[in-house]
N, CA, C and O of each residue as an XYZ file, in Angstrom:
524
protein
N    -122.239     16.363    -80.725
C    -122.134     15.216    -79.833
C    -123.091     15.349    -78.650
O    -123.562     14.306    -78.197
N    -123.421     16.490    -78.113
C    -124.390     16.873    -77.061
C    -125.710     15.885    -76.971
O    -126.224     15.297    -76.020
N    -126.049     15.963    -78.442
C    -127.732     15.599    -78.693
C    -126.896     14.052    -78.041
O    -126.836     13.938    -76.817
N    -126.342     13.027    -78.861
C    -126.022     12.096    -78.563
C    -125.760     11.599    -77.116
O    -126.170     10.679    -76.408
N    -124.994     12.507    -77.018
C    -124.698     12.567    -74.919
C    -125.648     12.707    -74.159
O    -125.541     12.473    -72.955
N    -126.784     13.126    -74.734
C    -128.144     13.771    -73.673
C    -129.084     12.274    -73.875
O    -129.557     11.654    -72.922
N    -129.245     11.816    -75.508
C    -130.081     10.595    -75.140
C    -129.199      9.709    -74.500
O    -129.713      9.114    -73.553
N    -127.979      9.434    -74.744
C    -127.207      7.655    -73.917
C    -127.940      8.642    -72.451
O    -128.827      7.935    -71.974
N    -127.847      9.724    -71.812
C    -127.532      9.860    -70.277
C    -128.884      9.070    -69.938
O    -129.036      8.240    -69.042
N    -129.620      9.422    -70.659
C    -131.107      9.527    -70.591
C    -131.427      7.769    -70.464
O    -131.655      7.149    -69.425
N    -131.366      7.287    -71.712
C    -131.187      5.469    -71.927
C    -130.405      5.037    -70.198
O    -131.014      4.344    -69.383
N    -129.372      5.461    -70.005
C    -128.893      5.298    -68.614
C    -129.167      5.251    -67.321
O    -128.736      4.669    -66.326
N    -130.148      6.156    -67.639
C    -131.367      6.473    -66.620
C    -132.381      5.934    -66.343
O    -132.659      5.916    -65.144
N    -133.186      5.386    -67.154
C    -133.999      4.623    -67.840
C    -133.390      2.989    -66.976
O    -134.104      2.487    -66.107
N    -132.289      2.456    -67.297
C    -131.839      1.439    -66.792
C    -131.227      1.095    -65.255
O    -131.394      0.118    -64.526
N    -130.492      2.263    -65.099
C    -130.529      2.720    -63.457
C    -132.009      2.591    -62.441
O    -132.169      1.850    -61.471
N    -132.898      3.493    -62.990
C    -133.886      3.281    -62.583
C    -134.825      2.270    -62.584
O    -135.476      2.339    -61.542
N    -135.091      1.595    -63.109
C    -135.593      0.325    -64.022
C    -136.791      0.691    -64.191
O    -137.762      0.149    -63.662
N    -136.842      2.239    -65.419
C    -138.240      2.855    -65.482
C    -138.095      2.609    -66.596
O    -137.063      3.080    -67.075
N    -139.110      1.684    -67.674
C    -139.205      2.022    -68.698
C    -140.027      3.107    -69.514
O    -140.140      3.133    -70.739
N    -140.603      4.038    -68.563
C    -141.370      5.369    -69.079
C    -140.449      6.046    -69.110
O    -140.705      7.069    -69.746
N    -139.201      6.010    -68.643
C    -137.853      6.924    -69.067
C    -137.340      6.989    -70.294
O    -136.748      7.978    -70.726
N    -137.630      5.443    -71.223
C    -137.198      5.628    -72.248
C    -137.740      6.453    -73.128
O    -137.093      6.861    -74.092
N    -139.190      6.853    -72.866
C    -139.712      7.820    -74.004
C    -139.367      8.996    -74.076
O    -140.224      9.786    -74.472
N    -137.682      9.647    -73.638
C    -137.393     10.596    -73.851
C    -136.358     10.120    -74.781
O    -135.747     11.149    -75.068
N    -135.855      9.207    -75.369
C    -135.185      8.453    -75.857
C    -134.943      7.960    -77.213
O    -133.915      7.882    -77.886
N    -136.220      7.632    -77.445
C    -136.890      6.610    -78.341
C    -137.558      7.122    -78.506
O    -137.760      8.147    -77.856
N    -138.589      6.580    -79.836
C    -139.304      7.176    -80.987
C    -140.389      5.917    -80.787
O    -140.009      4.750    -80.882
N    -141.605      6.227    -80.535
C    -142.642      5.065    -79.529
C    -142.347      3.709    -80.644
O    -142.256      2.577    -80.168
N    -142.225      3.906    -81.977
C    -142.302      2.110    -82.984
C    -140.402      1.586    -82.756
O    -139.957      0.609    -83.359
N    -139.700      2.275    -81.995
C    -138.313      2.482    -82.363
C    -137.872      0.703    -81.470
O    -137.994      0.571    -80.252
N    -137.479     -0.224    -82.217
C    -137.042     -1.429    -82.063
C    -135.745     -1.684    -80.257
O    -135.574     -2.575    -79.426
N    -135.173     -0.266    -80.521
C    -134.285     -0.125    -79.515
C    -135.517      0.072    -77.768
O    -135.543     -0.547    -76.705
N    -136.193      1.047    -78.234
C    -137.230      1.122    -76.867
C    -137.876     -0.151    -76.479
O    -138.351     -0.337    -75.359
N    -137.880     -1.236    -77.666
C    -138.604     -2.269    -77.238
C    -137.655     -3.168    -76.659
O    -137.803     -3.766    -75.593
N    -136.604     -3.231    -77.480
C    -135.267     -3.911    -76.148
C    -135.179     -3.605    -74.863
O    -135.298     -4.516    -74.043
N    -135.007     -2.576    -74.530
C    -134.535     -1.797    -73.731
C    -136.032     -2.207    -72.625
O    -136.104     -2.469    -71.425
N    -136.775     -2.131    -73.403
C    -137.893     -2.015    -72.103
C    -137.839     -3.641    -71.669
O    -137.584     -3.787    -70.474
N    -137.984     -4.574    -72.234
C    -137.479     -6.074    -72.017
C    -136.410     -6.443    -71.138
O    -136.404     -7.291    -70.246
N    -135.319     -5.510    -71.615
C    -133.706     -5.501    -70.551
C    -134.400     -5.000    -69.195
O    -133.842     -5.460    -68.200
N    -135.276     -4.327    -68.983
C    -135.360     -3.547    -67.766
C    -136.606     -4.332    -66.762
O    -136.549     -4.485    -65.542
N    -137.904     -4.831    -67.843
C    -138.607     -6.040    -66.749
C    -137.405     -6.768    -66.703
O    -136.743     -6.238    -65.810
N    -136.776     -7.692    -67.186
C    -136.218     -8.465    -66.840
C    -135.104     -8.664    -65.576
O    -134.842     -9.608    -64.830
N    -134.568     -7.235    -65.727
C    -133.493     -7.164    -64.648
C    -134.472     -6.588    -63.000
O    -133.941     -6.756    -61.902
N    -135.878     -5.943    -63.131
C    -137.233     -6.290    -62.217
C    -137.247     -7.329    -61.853
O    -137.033     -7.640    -60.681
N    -137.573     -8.336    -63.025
C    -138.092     -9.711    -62.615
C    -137.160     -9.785    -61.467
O    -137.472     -9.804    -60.276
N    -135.654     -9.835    -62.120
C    -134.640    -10.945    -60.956
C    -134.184     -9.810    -60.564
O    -133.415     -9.297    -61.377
N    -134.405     -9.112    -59.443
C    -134.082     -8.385    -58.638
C    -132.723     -7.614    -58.790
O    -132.150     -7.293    -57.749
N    -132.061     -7.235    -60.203
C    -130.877     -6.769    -60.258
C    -130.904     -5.002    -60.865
O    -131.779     -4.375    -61.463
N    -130.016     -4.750    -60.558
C    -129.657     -3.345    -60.985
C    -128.878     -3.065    -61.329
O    -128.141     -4.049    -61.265
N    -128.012     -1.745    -62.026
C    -126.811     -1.439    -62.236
C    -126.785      0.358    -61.860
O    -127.657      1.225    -61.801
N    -125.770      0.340    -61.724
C    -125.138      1.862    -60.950
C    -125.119      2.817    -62.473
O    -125.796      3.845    -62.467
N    -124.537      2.547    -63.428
C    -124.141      2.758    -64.285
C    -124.309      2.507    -65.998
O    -123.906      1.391    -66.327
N    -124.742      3.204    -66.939
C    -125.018      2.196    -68.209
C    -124.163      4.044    -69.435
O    -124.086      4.277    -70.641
N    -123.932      4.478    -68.726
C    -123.470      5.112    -69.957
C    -122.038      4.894    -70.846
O    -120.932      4.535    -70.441
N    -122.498      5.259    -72.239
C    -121.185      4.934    -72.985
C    -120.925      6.156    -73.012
O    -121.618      7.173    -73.021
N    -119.176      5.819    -73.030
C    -118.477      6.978    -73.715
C    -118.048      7.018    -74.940
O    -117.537      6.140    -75.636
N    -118.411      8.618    -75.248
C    -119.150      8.897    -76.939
C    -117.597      9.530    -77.437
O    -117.435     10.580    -76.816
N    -116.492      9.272    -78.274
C    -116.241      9.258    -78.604
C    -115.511     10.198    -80.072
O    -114.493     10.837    -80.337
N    -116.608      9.829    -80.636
C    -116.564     10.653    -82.022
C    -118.425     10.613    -82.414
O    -119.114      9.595    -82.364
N    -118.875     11.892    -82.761
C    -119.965     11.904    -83.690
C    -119.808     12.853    -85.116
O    -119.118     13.871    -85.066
N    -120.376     12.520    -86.169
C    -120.330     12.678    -87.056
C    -121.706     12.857    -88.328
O    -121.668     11.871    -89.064
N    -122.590     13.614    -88.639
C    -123.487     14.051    -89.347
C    -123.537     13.498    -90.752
O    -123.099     14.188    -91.674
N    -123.966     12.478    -90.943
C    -124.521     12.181    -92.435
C    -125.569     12.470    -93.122
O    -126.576     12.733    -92.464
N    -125.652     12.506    -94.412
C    -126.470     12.573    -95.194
C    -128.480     12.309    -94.406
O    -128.958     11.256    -93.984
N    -129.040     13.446    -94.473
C    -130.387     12.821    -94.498
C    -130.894     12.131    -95.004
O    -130.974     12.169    -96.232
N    -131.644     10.889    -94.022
C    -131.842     10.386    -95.069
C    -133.705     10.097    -94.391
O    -134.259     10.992    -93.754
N    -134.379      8.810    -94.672
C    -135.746      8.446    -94.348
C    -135.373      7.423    -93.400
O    -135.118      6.307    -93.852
N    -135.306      7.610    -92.259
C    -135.939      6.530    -90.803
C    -136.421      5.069    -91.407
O    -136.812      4.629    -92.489
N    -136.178      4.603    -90.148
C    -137.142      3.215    -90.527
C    -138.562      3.241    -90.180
O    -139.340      2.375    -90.579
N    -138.850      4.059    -89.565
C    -140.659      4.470    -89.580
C    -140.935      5.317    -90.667
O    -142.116      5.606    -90.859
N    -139.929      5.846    -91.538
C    -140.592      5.909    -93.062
C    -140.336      7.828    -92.913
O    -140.229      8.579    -93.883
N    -140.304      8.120    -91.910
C    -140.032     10.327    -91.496
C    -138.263     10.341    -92.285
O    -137.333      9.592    -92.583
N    -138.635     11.569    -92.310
C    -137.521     12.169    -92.543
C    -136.621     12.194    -91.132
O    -137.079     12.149    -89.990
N    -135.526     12.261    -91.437
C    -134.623     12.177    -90.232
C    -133.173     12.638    -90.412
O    -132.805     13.188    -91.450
N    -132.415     12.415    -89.446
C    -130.690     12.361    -89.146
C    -130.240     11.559    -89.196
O    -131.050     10.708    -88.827
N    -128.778     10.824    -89.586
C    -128.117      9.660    -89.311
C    -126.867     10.391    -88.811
O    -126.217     11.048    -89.625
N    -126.462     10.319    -87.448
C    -125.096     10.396    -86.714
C    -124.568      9.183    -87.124
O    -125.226      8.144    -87.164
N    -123.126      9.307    -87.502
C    -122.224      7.996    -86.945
C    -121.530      8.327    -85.930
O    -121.003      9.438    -85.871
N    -121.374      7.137    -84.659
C    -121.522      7.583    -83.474
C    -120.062      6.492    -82.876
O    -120.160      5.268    -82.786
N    -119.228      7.010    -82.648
C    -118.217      6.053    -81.838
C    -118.228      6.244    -80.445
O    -117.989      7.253    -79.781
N    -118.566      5.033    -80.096
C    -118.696      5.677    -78.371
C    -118.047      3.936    -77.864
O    -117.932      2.976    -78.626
N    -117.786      3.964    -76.707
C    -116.893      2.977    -75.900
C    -117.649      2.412    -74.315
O    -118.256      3.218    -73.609
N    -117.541      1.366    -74.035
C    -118.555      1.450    -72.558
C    -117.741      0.468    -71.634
O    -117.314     -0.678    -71.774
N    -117.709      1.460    -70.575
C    -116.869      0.649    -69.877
C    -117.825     -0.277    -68.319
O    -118.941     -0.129    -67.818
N    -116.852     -1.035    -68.080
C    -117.299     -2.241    -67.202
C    -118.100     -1.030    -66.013
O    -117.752      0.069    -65.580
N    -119.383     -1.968    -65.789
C    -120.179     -1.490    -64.091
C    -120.407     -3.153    -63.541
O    -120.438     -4.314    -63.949
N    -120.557     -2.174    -62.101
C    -121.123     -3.688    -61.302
C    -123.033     -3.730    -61.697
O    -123.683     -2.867    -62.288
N    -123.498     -5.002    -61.136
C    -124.519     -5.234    -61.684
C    -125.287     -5.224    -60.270
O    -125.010     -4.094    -59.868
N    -125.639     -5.485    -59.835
C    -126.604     -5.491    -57.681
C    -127.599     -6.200    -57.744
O    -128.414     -6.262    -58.664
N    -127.579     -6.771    -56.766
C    -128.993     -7.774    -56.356
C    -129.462     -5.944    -55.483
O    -129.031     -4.809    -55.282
N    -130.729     -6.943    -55.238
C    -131.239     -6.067    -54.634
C    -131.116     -5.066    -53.041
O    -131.819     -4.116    -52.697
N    -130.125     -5.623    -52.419
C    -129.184     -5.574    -51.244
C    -128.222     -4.590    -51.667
O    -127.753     -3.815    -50.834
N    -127.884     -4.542    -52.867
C    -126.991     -3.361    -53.353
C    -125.636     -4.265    -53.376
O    -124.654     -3.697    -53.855
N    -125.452     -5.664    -52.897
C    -124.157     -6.617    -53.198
C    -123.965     -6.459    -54.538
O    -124.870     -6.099    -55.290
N    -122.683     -6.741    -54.946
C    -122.403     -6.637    -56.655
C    -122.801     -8.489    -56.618
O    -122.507     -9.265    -55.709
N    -123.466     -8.779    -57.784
C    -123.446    -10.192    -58.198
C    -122.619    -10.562    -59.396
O    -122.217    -11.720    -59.510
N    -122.279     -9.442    -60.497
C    -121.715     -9.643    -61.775
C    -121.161     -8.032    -62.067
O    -121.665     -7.076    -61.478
N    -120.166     -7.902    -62.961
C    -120.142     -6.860    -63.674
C    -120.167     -7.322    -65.128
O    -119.978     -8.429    -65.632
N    -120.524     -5.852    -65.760
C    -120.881     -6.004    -67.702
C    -119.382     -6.232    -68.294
O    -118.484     -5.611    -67.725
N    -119.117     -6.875    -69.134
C    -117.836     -6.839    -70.014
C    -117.316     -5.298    -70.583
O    -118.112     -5.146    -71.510
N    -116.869     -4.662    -70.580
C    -115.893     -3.648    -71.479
C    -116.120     -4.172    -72.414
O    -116.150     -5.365    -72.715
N    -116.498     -2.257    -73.538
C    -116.437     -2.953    -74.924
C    -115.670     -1.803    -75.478
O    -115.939     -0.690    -75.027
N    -114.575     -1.940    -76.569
C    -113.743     -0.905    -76.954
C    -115.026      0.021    -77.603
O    -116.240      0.064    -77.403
N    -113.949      0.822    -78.604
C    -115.045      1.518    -79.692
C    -115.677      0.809    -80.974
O    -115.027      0.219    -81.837
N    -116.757      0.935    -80.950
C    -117.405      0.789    -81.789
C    -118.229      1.915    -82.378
O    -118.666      2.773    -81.610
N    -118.414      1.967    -83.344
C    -118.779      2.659    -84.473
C    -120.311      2.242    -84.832
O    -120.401      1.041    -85.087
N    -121.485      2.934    -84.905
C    -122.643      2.056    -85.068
C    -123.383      3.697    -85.924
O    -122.686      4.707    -86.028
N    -124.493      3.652    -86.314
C    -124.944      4.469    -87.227
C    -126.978      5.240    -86.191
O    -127.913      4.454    -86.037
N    -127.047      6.352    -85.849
C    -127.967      6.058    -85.057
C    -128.852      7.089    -85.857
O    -128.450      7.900    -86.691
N    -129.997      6.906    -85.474
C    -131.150      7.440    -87.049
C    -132.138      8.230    -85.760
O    -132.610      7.895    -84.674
N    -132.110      9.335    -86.537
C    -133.093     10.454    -84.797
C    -134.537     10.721    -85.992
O    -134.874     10.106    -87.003
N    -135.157     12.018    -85.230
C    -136.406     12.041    -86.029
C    -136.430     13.466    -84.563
O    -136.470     13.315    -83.342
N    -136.399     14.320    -85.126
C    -137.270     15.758    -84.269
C    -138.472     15.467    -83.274
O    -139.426     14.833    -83.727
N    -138.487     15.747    -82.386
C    -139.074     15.635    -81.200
C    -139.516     16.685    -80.575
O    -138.810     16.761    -79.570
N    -140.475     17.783    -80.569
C    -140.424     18.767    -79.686
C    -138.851     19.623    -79.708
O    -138.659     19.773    -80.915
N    -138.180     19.973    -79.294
C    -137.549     20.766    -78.911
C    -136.028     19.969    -78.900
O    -134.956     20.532    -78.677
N    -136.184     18.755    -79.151
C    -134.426     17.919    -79.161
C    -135.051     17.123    -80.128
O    -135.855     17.547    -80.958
N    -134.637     15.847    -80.000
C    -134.702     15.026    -80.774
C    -134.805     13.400    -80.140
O    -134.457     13.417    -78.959
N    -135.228     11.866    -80.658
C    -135.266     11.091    -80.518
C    -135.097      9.768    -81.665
O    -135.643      9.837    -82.766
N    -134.315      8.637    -81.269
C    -133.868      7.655    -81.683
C    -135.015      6.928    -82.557
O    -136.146      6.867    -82.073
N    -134.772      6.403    -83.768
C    -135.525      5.686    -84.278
C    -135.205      4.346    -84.623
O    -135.928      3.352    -84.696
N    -133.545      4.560    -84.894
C    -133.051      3.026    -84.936
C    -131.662      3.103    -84.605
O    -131.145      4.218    -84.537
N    -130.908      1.953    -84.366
C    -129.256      2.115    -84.760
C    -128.856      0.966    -84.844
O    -128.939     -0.017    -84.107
N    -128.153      1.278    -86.370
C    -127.549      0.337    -86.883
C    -126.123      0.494    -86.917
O    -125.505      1.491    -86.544
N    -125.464     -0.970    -87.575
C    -124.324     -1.259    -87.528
C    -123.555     -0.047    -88.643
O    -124.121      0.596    -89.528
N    -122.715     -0.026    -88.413
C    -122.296      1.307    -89.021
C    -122.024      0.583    -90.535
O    -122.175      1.499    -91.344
N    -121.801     -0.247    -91.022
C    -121.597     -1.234    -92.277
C    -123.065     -1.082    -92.938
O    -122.901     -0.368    -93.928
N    -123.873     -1.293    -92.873
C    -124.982     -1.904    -92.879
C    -125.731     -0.528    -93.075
O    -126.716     -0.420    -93.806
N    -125.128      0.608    -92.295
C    -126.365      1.867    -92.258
C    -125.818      2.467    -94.137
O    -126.198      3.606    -94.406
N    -125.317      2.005    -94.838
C    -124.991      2.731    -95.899
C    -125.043      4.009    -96.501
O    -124.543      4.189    -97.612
């Protein structure tokens, strides 16, 4: 569960900060999630907002079968139950303007690829769907 716990802190960070060069400890440079993520983060730039907070709590992880990434490498598939609870959202004044909804557990399927010395995200899918 560690590896898992170290990228969400990381993704968290990344959004706290509103650095998207944070995510490349994260993400896997073609990885569909880094390209969200970097979009979520101009955007919350553009309109002057922030959040205190973006980590989920991880739950259950679980080691499946190797299998081939969606960039085509060999890789890992965790199934990953993790839970995220409500933060406030900040204008730039540090006022709360909104908080995020609570989301129970969910179950989703997350695909890594070796990195130097840990590891990084290549995709994650719905846990149905990751077969």
């Amino acid at each position: 569960m560690s590896v898992v716990t170290v990228l969400d802190r990381n993704r968290a960070l990344a959004l706290i900060y509103r650095d998207p060069a944070l995510l490349d400890a994260v993400y896997a440079p073609a990885s569909r999630g880094k390209a969200a993520d970097a979009v979520l983060i101009s955007r919350m730039r553009t309109h002057g907002l922030r959040v205190t907070g973006a980590d989920h709590t991880v739950v259950s992880a679980a080691l499946l079968k190797p299998g081939t990434t969606l960039g085509g490498s060999a890789g890992i598939r965790i199934d990953v139950g993790d839970l995220l609870q409500s933060y406030p959202v900040l204008d730039e004044t540090g006022a709360t303007v909104s908080r995020t909804k609570p989301r129970g557990v969910t179950h989703r399927v997350i695909e890594l690829v070796a990195h130097g010395s840990g590891y990084l995200i290549t995709d994650v899918l719905a846990a149905a769907s990751a077969g």
